[in-house]
C-alpha positions in Angstrom: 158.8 287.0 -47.2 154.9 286.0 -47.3 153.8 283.1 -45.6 153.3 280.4 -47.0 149.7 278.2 -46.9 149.0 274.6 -47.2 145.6 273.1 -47.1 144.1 269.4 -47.7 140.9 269.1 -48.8 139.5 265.5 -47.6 136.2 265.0 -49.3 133.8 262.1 -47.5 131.5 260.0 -49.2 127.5 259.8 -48.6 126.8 258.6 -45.1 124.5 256.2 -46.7 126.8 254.7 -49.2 129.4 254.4 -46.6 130.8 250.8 -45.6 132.7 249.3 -43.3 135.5 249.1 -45.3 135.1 253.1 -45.9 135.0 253.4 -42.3 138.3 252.4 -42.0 138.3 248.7 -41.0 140.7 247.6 -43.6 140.1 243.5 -44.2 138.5 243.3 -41.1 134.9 244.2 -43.0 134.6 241.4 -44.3 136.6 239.0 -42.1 135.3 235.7 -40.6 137.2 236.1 -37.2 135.7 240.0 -37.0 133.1 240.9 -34.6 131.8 244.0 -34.3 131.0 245.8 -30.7 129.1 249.1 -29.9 129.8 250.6 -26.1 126.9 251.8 -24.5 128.2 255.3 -25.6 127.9 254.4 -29.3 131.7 253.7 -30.0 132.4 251.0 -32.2 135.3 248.6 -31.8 136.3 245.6 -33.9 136.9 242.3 -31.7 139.3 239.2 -33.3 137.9 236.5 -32.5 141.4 234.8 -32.7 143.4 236.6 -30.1 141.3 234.0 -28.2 142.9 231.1 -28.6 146.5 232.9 -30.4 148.6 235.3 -28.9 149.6 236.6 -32.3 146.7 238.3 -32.8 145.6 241.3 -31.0 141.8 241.6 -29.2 141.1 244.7 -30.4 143.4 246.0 -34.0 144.5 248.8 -35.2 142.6 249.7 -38.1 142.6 249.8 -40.8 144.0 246.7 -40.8 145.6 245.9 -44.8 147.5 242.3 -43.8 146.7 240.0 -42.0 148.0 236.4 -41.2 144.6 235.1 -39.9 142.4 236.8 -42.6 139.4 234.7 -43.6 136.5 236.2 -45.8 133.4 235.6 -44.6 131.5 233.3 -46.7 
């Protein structure tokens, strides 16, 4: 019997065109209680602002995020 191959292909967009949102943050891209942090190392991590004050909410999400009780766009 001959083996049998699978591949996926994943194709990525343009580093220029690419947004948050194609970066994997979900509804946190555009959300009011977002903040964005860069370690010294150059990781990015997204904060919400509301596991501050509500226990609901975690500090730091896992993305991508797609629902979202707290989920404000930024004006």
């Amino acid at each position: 019997m001959a083996p049998t191959h699978c591949a996926i292909l994943i194709l990525m967009p343009d580093a220029r065109q690419q947004t948050h949102n194609s970066l994997g943050v979900g509804l946190c891209a555009d959300c009011l209680h977002a903040r964005r942090l860069e370690s010294a190392r150059g990781s990015v991590f997204i904060l919400c602002n509301l596991s501050l004050t509500d226990p609901r909410f975690p500090k730091y999400p896992r993305l991508p995020v797609l629902s979202c009780d707290g989920y404000k766009k930024k004006p």
